[in-house]
Every structure is written in C-alpha cells, then in structure tokens.
LOPA-79304 format. One line per field, with one value per residue (C-alpha): residue in one letter; z, y, x; residue number from 1. Coordinates in steps of 0.2 Angstrom, whole numbers. Layout:
N
residuo c(A,...);
pz c(Z,...);
py c(Y,...);
px c(X,...);
num c(NUM,...);
//
This chain:
380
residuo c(X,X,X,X,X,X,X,X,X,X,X,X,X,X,X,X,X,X,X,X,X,X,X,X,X,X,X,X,X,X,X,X,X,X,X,X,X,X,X,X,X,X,X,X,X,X,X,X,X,X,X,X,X,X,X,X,X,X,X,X,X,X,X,X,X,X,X,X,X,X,X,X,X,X,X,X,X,X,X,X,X,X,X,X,X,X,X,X,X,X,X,X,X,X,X,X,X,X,X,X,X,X,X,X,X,X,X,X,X,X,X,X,X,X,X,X,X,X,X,X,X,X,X,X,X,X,X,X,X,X,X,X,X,X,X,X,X,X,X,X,X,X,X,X,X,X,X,X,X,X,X,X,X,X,X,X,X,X,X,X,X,X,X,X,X,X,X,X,X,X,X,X,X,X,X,X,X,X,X,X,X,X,X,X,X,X,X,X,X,X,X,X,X,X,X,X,X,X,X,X,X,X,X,X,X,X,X,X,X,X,X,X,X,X,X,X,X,X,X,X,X,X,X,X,X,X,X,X,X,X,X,X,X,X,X,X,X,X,X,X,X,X,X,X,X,X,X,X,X,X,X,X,X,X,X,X,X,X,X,X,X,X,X,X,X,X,X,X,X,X,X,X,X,X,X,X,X,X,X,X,X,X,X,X,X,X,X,X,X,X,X,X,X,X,X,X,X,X,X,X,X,X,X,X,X,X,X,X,X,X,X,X,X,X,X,X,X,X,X,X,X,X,X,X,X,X,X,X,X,X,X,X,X,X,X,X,X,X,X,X,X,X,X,X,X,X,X,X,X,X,X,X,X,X,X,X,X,X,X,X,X,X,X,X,X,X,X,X,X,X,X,X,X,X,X,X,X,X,X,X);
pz c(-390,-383,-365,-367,-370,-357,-343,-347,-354,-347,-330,-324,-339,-350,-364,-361,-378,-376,-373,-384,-400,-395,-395,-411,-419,-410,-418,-435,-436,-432,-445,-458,-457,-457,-473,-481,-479,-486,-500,-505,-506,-516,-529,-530,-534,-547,-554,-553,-551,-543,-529,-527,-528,-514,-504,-503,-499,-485,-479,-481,-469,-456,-459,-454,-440,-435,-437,-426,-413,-413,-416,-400,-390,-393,-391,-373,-365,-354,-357,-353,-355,-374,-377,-363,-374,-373,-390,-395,-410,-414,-421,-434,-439,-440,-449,-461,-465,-467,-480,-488,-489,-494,-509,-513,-515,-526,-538,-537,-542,-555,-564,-563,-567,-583,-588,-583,-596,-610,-606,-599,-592,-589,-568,-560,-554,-539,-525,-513,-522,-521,-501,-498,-505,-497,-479,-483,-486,-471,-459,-468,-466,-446,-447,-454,-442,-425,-431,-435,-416,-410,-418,-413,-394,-393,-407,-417,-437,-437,-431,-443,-459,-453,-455,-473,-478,-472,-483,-496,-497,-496,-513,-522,-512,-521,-536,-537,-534,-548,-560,-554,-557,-575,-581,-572,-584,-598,-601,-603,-595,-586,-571,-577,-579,-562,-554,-563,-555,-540,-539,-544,-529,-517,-524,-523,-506,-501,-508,-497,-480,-486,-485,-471,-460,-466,-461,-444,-444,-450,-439,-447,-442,-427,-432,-434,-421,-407,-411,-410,-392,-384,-391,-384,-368,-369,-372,-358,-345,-341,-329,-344,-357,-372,-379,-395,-402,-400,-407,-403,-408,-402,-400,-404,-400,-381,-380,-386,-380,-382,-380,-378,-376,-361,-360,-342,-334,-329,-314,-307,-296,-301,-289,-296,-314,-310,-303,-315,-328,-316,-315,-336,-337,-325,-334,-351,-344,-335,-346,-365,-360,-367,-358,-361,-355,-355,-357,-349,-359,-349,-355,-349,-351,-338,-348,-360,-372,-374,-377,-389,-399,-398,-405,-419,-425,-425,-436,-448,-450,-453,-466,-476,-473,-462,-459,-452,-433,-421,-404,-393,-396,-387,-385,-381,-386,-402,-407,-409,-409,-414,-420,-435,-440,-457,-463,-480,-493,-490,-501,-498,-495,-479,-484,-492,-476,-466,-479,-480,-462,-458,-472,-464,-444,-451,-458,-446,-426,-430,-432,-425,-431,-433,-429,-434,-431,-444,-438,-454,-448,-457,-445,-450);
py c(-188,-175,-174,-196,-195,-183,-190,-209,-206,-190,-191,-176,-164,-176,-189,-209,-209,-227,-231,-217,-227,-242,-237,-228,-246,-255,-243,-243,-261,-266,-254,-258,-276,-273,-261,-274,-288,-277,-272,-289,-297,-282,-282,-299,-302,-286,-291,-275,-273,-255,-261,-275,-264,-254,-269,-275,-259,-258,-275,-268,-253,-266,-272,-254,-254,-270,-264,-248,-259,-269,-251,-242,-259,-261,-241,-242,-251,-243,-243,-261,-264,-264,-248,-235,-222,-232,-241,-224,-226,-241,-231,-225,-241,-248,-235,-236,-254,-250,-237,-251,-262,-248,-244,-265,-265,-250,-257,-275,-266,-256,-271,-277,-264,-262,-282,-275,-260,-273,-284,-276,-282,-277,-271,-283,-266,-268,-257,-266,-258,-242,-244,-251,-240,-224,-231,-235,-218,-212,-224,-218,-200,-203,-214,-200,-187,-198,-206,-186,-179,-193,-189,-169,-175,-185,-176,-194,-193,-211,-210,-194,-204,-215,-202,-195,-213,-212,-197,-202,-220,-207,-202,-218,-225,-209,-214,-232,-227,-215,-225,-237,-222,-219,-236,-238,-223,-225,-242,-234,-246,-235,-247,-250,-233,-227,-244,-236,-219,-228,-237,-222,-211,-225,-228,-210,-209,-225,-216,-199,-210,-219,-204,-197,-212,-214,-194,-199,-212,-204,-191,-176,-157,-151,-138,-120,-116,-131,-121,-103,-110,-118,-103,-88,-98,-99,-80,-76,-81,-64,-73,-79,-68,-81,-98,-107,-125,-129,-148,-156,-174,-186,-205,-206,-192,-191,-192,-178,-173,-157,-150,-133,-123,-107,-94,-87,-73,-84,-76,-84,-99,-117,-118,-101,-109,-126,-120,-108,-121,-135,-121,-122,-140,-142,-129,-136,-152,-144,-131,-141,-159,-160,-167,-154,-154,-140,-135,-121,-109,-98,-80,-66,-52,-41,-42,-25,-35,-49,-37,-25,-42,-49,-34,-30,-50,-49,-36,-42,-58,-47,-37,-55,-61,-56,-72,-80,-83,-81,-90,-97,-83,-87,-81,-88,-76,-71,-85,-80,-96,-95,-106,-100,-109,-108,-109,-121,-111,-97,-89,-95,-109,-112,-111,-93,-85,-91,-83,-66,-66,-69,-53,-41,-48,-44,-26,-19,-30,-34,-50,-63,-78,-86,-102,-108,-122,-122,-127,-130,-129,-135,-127,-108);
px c(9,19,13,13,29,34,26,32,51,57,68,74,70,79,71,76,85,85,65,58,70,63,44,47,53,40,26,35,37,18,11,25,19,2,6,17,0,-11,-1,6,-11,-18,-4,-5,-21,-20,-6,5,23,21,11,21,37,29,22,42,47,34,44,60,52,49,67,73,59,68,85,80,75,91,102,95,96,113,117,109,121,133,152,163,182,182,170,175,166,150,140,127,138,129,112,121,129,108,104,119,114,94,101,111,95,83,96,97,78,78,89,80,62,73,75,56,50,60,54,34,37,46,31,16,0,-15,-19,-34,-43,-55,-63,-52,-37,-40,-46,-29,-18,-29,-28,-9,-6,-15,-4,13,8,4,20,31,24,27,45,49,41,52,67,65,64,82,91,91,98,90,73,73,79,63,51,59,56,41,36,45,34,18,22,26,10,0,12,7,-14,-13,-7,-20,-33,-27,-28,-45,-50,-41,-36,-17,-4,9,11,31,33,26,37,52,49,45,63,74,64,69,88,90,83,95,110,106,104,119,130,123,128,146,148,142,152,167,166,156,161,149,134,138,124,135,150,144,136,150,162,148,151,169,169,158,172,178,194,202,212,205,204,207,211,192,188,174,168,159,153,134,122,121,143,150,167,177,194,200,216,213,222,227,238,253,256,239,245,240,225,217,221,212,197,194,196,188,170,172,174,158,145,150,143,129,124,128,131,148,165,175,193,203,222,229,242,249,253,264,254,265,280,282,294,280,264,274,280,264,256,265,268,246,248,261,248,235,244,244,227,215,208,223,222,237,238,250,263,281,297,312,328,327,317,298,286,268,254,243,226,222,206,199,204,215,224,243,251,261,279,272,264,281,293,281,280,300,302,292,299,317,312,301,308,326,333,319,317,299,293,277,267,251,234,224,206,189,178,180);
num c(1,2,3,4,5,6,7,8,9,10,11,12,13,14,15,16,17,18,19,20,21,22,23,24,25,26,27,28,29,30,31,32,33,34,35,36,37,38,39,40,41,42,43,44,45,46,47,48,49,50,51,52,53,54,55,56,57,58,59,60,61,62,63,64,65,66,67,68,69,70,71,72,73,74,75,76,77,78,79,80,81,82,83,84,85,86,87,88,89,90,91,92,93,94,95,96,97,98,99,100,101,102,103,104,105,106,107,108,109,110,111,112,113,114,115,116,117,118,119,120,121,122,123,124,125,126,127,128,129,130,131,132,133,134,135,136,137,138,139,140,141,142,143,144,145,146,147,148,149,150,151,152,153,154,155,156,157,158,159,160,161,162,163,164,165,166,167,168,169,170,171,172,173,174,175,176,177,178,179,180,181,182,183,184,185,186,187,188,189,190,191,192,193,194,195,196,197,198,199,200,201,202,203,204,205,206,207,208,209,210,211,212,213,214,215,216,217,218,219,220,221,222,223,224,225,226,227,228,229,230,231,232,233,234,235,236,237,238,239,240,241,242,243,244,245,246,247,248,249,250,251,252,253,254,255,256,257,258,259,260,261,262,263,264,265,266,267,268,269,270,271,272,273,274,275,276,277,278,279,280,281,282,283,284,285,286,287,288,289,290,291,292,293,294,295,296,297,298,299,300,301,302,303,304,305,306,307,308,309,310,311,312,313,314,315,316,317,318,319,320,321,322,323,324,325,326,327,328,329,330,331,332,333,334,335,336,337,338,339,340,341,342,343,344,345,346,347,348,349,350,351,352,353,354,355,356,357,358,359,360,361,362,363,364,365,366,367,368,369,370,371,372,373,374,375,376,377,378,379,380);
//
C-alpha cells in the first residue's frame, strides 16, 4: 500500500492530504456497508441484540466514512473572502460530529440492551453466524490497519480516530461472537450482558473522540517534539543574540502559523535586520512548513550601563525562582522595564515576584523602579 500510495498521491515529496482522505472514506464506507448488510441480516434472523447493536454500529461506521468524505472535501478548498486561512479546519469539525453520533448510538444500544437482559431470548444460532461475524472481524482489522497507514502519511487525528474505531468494533465483533459461542455450548443467555459491554466500550470511545476534537477545535497546545524543533532551529541562528514569545497555532493540519520575538544587536541597520529575519521566516517554511513571522527586539548590547543592569536584574529573578524567564529588558532613566513569563504553576503570584523583585533592585542598584509586564505561559 505504501508504494501505491506514493506513486499516485505524492507531488513533490509531499502527500495530497486531500485525495489520500478521500480514498480512506471511500474504502471505509464500501466495507462499512457491506459490514453493516452482513451483520443486520444475521442478527435479525438470530434474533440478538448484540449483533444487532454491532450491525448499527457498523452503519454508524459508514456514517463517519460518509462524514470523512464530506470533512476532507470541504477542507480541500483553497482560501475565499470569508476563510483567508483556508477550510482544513473542517476535518476536525467531521470528526467532531461522527464522535457525537458514535456516542448517540452507544447510549441508544445501552438501553436495548438493558430491556434484552430484563427479558431475554434465546440467539437462533447458525453456521452462517459465526462465518459473518469471523470475516467481519477480518475486514475491520485490514480496515483499522489501512485508515491508521493513512493517517501516519498526512498527520490526520481524523483518519486516526477511524482506525481506533476500527479496533475498537474488532473487539465488540469478537465480544458479540463469543457470547454467540457460550450460548451455542451452554445454553447460558449472556447476549444482554455482552450488548451492555458492547454500548459502554462504544460510549466511552465516543466520549474520548469527543474531546479530542473540541481540543482541536479550541486550539490545543502544539507537541513538545514541534516546539523543541522549531526552538533547536531558532537557537541554531548564530546572527541573533536570542528569541522568545514563541506562539504557534494553527488552522487544520497542513496551516500552522507561528510568531516569534528576535533579538538583534541594535546597531545592525534595518536591512541586515530584515534579511536575517526574512532567511528565518523562509527556512521555517521550507524546512518545517510553518508561516512564521518574526518581530525584531532590538538590544544594546555595546552599552556598559545596559549589560551590567541586565546581568544583575537576571540574577535577582533567579534568586526568586529559577524557572522565571526574563526578556525584553529596557531602560529608560531610572525606570527599568522588563517582561517575565511565568510558567503553570509557579510558586508565587505576580504582585509577589514584583514586590520581591523591587526589594532586592532598591537594596543592591539603587533607586530603580521596576516595571513588569507578566507573560503567563502554558507551554513550559
């Protein structure tokens, strides 16, 4: 499948995000409905709720197939008037509504499967049955494994919430054949019991899809491994004295955007300043295929007043936690000015640092005042 996929959707060393999602919901559609045939007709001729609960949830599979389809359609089209940052945004908005559905079904067979265990009946058991439910297992195995090769080549949350799924309905499928199997050997009538199980595995799943797509939709915090990337690259600019005030979001998984604060000698003139910045702006694109724009702070690194300050100020901040983080350092008289990013969870509030900060400025530097502006940051 690999070398398929290479050959027919790969341009340039990149994968068509677009075509592959489609062909992944074409795929996942046809053998979800053959699935959901096969099931039904089985179940209803046996009479059993828990094939019946996994034939529906077999159609509600070729509902999210469908979805798929209509989410990567929509997410393909290129930016217009009203959507500058384009519509990728829309794959997460498909998958968020197939998690709603997943999680309505599970609750429906919840119910039907407490009345079956109220009132049970016997399963009408035949060789047919049990060839069913084996080669359904089969094709939802292959299913799972091609949605999840998918998903690895274009980095989609969607295509790989298709292949959980996917696993997840191998299980019930090998739930719903063993209960089959026991009753076949022992007469016992644990069909209600193995729909229940069946239910809460699918509401459970349905709730964990669920909040994955609202994080994506709300805007989740980028992996540790993207921001130790993008700030190995930042570091490895040997032109600029340093950089901070990295935020990165983005609007779908092919649009990520980025913006960054460097910091340069501010004797450099504007046109040394811009190209450097203008050569980080173009390998970030290149190299990580992120719009990063950047923001220049300069810095008077020749000024004795200025480094001595500085120095000693980084210290002080230090001396009160070492996991504050000093930038954009000023001065302007006897006003010092300074930004200092707090991380989730430090150990004192803001008005605290200020006023520890201003005591130990006045006692060892004389009569400065401090102004801070507090960045509180959720990515350290």
């Amino acid at each position: 499948m690999g070398d398929f996929f290479k050959k027919r959707y790969q341009k340039n060393g990149q994968y068509d995000r677009t075509a592959i999602g489609l062909t992944a919901g074409w795929l996942g559609l046809g053998s979800n409905l053959i699935l959901f045939i096969g099931k039904f007709l089985i179940g209803l001729s046996a009479g059993s709720v828990s094939i019946m609960a996994d034939a529906i949830n077999s159609l509600t599979d070729s509902a999210s197939s469908l979805l798929t389809l209509i989410g990567f359609r929509i997410a393909g089209k290129p930016a217009d008037s009203e959507h500058p940052y384009g519509h990728a945004r829309f794959e997460a908005i498909s998958g968020f509504v197939v998690s709603l559905l997943i999680t309505f079904v599970g609750g429906q067979f919840l119910l039907s499967s407490i009345n079956k265990i109220m009132t049970p009946e016997n399963i009408r058991l035949s060789p047919a049955l049990f060839i069913v439910l084996s080669l359904s297992i089969g094709i939802k195995i292959w299913q799972g494994m091609m949605y999840r090769s998918l998903s690895k080549k274009i980095d989609s949350a969607t295509l790989k919430a298709s292949g959980q799924d996917s696993i997840n309905d191998v299980v019930t499928t090998a739930a719903v054949l063993l209960s089959a199997f026991v009753e076949w050997l022992t007469a016992l009538r644990i069909d209600g019991y193995v729909g229940l199980l069946i239910a809460l595995y699918i509401l459970y799943n349905g709730i964990q899809m669920i909040r994955t797509f609202i994080n994506e939709l709300l805007g989740s915090r980028p992996t540790e491994a993207e921001l130790a990337e993008m700030e190995e690259r930042l570091a490895s600019y040997q032109t600029i004295l340093g950089f901070h005030d990295l935020l990165v979001h983005n609007y779908g998984p092919a649009n990520r955007f980025a913006s960054v604060h460097i910091e340069v000698d501010d004797t450099w003139t504007l046109n040394q300043a811009h190209q450097v910045i203008d050569q980080i702006e173009h390998d970030f694109f290149k190299q990580l295929q992120v719009e990063l724009v950047c923001h220049l702070d300069p810095v008077p690194i020749h000024d004795p007043q200025y480094r001595q300050l500085r120095k000693a100020t980084k210290l002080f901040v230090r001396m009160i936690d070492p996991q504050l983080r000093m930038h954009d350092f000023r001065i302007s008289g006897q006003n010092i000015y300074l930004d200092l990013v707090i991380p989730s969870g430090a150990g004192y509030q803001d008005e605290e640092i200020r006023q520890m900060l201003q005591t130990k400025m006045t006692e060892e530097l004389g009569d400065y005042v401090v102004q801070i502006t507090f960045d509180h940051s959720y990515l350290l």
